[in-house]
C-alpha positions as CSV (number, residue, x, y, z in Angstrom):
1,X,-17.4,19.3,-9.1
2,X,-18.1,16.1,-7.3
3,X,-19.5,16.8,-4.1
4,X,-16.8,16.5,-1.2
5,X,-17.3,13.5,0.8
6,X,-18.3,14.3,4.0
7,X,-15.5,13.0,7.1
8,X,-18.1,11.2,10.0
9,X,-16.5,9.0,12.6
10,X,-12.6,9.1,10.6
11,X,-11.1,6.1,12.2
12,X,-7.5,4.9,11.3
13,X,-6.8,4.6,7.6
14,X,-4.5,3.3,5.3
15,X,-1.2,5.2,5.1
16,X,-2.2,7.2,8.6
17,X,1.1,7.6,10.4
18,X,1.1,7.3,14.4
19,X,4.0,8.3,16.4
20,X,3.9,6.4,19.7
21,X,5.6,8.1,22.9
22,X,8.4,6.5,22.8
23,X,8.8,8.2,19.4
24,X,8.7,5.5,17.3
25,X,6.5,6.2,14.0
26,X,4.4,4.0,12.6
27,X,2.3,3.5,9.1
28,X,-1.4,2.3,9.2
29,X,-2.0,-1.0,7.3
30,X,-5.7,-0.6,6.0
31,X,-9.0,0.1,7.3
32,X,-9.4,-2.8,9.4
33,X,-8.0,-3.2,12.6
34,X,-8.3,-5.1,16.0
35,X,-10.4,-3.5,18.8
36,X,-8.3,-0.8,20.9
37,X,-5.4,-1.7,18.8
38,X,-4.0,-0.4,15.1
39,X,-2.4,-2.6,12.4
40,X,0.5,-1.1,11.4
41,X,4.1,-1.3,10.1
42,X,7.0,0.4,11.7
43,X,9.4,3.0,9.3
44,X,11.0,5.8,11.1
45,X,12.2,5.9,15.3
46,X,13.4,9.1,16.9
47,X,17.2,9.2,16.8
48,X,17.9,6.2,15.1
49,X,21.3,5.6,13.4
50,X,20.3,4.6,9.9
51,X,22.6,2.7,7.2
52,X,20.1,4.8,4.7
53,X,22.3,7.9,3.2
54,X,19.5,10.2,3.5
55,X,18.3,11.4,6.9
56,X,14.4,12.8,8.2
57,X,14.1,15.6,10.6
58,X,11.9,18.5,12.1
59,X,12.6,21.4,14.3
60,X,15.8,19.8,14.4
61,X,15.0,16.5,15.9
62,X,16.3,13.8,13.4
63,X,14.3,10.2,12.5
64,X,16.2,7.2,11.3
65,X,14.3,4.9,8.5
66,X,14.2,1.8,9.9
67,X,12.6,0.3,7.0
68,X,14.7,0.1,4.1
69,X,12.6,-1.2,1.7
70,X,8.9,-2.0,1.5
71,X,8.4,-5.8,1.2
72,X,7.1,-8.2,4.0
73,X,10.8,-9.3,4.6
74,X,11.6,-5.3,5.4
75,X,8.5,-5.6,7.7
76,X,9.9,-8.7,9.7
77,X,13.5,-6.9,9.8
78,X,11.8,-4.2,12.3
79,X,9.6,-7.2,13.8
80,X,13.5,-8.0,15.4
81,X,14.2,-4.3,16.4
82,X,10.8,-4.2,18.2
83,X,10.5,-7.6,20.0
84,X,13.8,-6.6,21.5
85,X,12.7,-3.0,22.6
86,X,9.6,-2.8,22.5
87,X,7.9,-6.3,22.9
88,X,4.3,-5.0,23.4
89,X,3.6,-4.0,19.7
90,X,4.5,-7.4,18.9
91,X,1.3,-9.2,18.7
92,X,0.4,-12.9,17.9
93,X,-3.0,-12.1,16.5
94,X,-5.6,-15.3,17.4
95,X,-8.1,-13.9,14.3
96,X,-5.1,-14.1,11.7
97,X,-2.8,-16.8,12.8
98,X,0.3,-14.7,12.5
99,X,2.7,-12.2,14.6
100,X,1.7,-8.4,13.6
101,X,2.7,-5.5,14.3
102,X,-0.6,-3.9,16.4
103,X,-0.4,-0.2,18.1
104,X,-2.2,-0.3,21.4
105,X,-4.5,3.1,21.1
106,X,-3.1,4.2,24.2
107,X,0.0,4.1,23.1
108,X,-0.3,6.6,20.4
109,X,0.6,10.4,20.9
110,X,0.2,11.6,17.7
111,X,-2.3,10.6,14.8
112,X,-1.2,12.0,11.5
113,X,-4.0,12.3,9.1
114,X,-3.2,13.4,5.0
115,X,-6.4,15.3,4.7
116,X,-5.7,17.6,7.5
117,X,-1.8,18.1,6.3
118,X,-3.1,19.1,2.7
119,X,-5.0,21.5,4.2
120,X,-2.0,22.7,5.9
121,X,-0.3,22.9,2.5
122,X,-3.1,24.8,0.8
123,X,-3.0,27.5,3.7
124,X,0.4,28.0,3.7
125,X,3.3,26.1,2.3
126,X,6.8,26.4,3.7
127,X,8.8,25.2,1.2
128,X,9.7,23.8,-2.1
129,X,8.6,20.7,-1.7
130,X,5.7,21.1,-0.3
131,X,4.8,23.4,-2.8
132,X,4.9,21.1,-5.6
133,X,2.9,18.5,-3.8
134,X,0.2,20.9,-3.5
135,X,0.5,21.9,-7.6
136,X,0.5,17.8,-8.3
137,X,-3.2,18.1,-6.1
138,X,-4.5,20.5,-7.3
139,X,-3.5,19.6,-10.8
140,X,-5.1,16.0,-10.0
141,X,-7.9,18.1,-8.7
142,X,-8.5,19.9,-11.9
143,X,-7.7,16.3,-14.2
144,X,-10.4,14.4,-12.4
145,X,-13.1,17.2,-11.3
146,X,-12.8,15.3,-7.7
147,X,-13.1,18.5,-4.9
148,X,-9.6,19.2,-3.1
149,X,-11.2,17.9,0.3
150,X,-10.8,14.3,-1.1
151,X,-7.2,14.3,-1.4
152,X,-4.2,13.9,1.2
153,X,-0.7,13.7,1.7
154,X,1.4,11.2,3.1
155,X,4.7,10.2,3.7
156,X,7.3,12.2,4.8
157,X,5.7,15.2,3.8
158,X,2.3,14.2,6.0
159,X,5.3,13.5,9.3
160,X,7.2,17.3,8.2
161,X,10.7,15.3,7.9
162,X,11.1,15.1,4.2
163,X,14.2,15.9,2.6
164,X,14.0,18.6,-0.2
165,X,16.4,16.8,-2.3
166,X,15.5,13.2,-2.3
167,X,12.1,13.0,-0.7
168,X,8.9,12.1,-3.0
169,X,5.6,13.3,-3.1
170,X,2.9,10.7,-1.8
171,X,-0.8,11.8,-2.4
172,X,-4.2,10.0,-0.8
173,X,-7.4,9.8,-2.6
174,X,-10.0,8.9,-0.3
175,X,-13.2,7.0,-1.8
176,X,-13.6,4.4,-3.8
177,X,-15.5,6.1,-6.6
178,X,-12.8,8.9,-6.5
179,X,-10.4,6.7,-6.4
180,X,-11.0,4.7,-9.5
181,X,-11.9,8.4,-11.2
182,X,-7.9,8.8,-10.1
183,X,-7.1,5.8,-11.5
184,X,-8.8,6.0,-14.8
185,X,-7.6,9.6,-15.7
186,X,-3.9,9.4,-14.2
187,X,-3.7,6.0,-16.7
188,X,-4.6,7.5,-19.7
189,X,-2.9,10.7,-19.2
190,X,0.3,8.9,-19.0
191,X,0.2,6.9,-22.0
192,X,-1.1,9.9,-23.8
193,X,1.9,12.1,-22.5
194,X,-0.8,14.9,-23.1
195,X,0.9,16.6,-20.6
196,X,4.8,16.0,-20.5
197,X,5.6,17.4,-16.6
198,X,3.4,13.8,-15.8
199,X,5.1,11.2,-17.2
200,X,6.5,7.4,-16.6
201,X,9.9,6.2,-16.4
202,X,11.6,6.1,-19.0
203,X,15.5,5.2,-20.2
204,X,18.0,4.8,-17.2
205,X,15.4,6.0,-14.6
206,X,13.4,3.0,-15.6
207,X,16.1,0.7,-16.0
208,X,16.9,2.3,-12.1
209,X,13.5,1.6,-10.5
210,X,13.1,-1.7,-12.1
211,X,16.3,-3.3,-10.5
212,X,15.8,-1.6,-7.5
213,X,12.5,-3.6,-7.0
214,X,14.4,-6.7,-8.2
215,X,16.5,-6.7,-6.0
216,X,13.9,-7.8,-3.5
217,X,10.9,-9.1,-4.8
218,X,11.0,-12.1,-7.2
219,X,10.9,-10.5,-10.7
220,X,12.8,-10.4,-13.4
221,X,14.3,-7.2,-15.0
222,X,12.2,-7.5,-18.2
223,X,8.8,-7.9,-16.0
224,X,9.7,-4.8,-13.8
225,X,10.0,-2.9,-16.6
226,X,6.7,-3.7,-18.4
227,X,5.2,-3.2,-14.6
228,X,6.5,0.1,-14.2
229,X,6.0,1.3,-18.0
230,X,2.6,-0.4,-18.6
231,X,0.9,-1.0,-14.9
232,X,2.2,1.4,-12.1
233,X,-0.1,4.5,-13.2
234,X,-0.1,4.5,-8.9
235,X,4.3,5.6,-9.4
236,X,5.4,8.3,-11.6
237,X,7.3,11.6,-12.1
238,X,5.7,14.8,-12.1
239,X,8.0,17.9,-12.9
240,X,11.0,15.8,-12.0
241,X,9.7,14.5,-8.6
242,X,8.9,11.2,-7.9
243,X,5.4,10.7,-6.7
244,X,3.0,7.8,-5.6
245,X,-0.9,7.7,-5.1
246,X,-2.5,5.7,-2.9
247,X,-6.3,4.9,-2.8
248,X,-8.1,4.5,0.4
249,X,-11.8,3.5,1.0
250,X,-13.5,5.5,3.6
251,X,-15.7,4.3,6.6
252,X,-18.7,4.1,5.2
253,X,-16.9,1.8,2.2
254,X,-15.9,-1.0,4.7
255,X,-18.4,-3.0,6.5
256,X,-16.2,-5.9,8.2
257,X,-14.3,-5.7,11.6
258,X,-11.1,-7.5,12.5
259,X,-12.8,-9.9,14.2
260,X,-15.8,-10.9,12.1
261,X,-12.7,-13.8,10.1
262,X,-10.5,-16.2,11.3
263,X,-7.7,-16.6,9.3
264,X,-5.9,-20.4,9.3
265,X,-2.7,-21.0,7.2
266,X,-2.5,-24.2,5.0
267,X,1.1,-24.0,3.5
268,X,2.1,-22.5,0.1
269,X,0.7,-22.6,-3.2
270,X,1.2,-21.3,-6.5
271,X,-2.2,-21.6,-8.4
272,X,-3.8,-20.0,-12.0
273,X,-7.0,-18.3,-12.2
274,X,-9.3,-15.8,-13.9
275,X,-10.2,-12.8,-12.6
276,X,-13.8,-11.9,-12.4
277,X,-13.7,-9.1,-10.0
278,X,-11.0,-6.2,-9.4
279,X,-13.2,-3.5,-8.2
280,X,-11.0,-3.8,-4.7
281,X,-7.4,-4.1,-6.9
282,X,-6.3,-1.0,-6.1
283,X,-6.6,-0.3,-2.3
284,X,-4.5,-2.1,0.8
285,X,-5.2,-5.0,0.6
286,X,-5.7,-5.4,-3.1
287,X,-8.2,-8.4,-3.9
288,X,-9.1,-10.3,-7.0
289,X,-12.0,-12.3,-6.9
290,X,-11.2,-15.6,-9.5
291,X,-12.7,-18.5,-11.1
292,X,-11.4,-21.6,-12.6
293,X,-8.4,-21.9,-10.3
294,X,-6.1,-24.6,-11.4
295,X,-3.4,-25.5,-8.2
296,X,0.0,-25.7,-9.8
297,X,2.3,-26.5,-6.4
298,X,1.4,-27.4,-2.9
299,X,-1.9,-28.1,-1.3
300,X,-4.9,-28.6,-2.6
301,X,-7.8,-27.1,-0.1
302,X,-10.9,-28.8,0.2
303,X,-13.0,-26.0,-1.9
304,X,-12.2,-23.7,-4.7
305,X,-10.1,-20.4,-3.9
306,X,-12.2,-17.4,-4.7
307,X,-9.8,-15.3,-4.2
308,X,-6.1,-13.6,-4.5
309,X,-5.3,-10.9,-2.1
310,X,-2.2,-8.7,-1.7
311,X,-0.8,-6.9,1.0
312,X,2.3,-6.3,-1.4
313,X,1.6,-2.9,-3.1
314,X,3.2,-3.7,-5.9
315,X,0.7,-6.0,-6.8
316,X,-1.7,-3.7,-7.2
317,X,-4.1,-3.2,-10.5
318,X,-2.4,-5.9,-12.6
319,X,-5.3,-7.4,-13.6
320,X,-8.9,-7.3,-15.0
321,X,-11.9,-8.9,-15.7
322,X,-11.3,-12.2,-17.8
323,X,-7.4,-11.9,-17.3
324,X,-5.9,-14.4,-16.0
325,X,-3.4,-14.5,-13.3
326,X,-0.2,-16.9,-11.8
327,X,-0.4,-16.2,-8.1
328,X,2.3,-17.6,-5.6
329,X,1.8,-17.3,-1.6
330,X,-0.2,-19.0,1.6
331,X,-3.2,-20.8,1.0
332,X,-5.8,-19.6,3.7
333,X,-9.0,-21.1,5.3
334,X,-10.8,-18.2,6.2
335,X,-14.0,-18.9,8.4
336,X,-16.5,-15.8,8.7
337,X,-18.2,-16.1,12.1
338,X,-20.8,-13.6,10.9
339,X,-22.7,-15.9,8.4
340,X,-20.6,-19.3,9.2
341,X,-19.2,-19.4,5.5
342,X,-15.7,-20.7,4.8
343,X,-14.1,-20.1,1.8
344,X,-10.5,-20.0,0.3
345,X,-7.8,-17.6,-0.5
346,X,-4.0,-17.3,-1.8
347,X,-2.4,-14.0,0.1
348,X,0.6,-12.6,-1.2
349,X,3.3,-10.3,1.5
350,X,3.3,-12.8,3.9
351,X,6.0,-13.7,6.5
352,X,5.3,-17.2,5.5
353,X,6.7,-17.0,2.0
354,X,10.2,-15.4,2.5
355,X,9.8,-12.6,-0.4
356,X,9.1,-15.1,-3.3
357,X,5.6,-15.0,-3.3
358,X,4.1,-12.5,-6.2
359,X,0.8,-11.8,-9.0
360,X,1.6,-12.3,-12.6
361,X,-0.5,-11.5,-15.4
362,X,-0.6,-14.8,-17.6
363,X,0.6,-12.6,-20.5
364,X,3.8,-11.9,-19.1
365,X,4.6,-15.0,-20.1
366,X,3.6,-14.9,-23.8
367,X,5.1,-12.6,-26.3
368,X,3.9,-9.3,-25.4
């Protein structure tokens, strides 16, 4: 087995949930976060009325989704809810130029963490669901040879309000070695199909999925479906359930603090560039390192971009080395007050772009 990482000074990572006193519950945005403060999105508020057929509850206290869908415009929908109720978590951050949604710590009542909640499931699950979320671990565990410990489980399921019927099954793996182990195996055992229970959509489900994420994020129905039957290894079924994975680096993994960059906006662009580094494609945020950028639309900054970075999951793994992509978002000066180096970036999931911005492969728009 590979040995279990060991959990020193666990700060607050990606996909951590917080629950604030006022009941509000939040998701963790990254590794990275502002000093006394987390970087978060909002998703679910105690006693909400939701428009969302399908409600969240526990002991028989009942959460409203706020979020309807996950995109930046979703985010900036519950931007509006809070700066009306709750101003304070409504931050105009001076390091990235924008308003963010920041937790003061001392706001937080709960911290929910995915390794501790699998280890709830392993001692003792209490239903169903939560039973098949621990087989789809352990079955990962036994795929990839990673050690249980290394997992979590997030979502609904990590918060104890999922819904039997409709909720999925979203599983952590923490580490960056791990992760890409994950990565690697879960990828070739669903092209294989050497095990039928895990398998990609296919037919109406796919057809279902893939106009679903149309609806709000600018792709057409033919590239939704090549992304969900030949890219999202990270989305797929497993006995009938719906389940994501998400990677997350651990502490020792990320070196920079929130305030080690300044972050200045210089309008949008749409640019295309090869990719000569995806090592960091598939955690929050996702970043491709590129050469040979060619500006398409809008500015032109003063030295090369270097690199592409997503806060939009879906944009996850699309690309290797030598591939080249079609990126569409805000340009970025970002100055690194550590070493005085500026350089350039395009980020896609910003407020900035209004849902149109995205990452294409270049082949997506040859013959495939």
């Amino acid at each position: 087995m590979l040995v279990s990482l060991v959990y020193e000074m666990r700060g607050f990572r990606d996909r951590d949930f917080l629950e604030s006193r006022e009941g509000l519950i939040f998701c963790v945005i990254g590794n990275v976060h502002p000093v006394n403060k987390v970087l978060t999105y909002l998703k679910y508020i105690l006693h909400h009325s939701s428009s969302i057929r399908t409600k969240w509850g526990r002991d028989g206290v009942m959460y409203g989704r706020i979020l309807p869908y996950y995109s930046a415009i979703g985010v900036r929908n519950t931007m509006d809810y809070l700066r009306e109720r709750y101003p304070e978590y409504i931050v105009f951050d001076e390091y990235r130029s924008v308003e963010l949604i920041e937790v003061p710590r001392y706001k937080i009542k709960t911290h929910f963490k995915p390794e501790e909640r699998l280890q709830e499931l392993i001692n003792s699950p209490r239903d169903g669901l939560e039973e098949l979320a621990l087989e789809l671990v352990k079955e990962l565990s036994d795929i990839t040879n990673i050690n249980l410990s290394n997992f979590g489980i997030t979502g609904s399921l990590l918060l104890k309000i999922h819904n039997l019927q409709y909720s999925d099954i979203d599983v952590i793996i923490y580490g960056k070695r791990n992760s890409w182990v994950v990565r690697d195996s879960l990828r070739e055992l669903l092209h294989s199909e050497r095990k039928p229970y895990f398998s990609l959509p296919k037919g109406e489900v796919l057809k279902e999925w893939s106009r679903d994420i149309t609806s709000h994020h600018p792709l057409s129905l033919e590239e939704a479906m090549l992304l969900y039957s030949k890219y999202k290894w990270n989305r797929a079924i497993y006995r009938g359930r719906q389940f994501s994975i998400h990677p997350v680096k651990l502490e020792d993994e990320v070196s920079e603090c929130w305030e080690d960059k300044v972050y200045r906006p210089l309008g949008l662009v749409k640019i295309k560039a090869k990719v000569i580094d995806s090592s960091d494609s598939i955690f929050m945020p996702a970043t491709y390192v590129v050469s040979d950028v060619k500006v398409l639309e809008g500015p032109n900054p003063p030295n090369n971009i270097s690199r592409v970075v997503s806060y939009e999951g879906l944009y996850i793994d699309l690309a290797e080395p030598e591939d080249e992509i079609v990126a569409y978002g805000k340009l970025e000066e970002v100055e690194d007050l550590r070493c005085g180096e500026t350089y350039y970036q395009v980020t896609v999931g910003t407020f900035e772009a209004n849902g149109k911005d995205y990452i294409k492969p270049v082949k997506w728009f040859k013959p495939y």
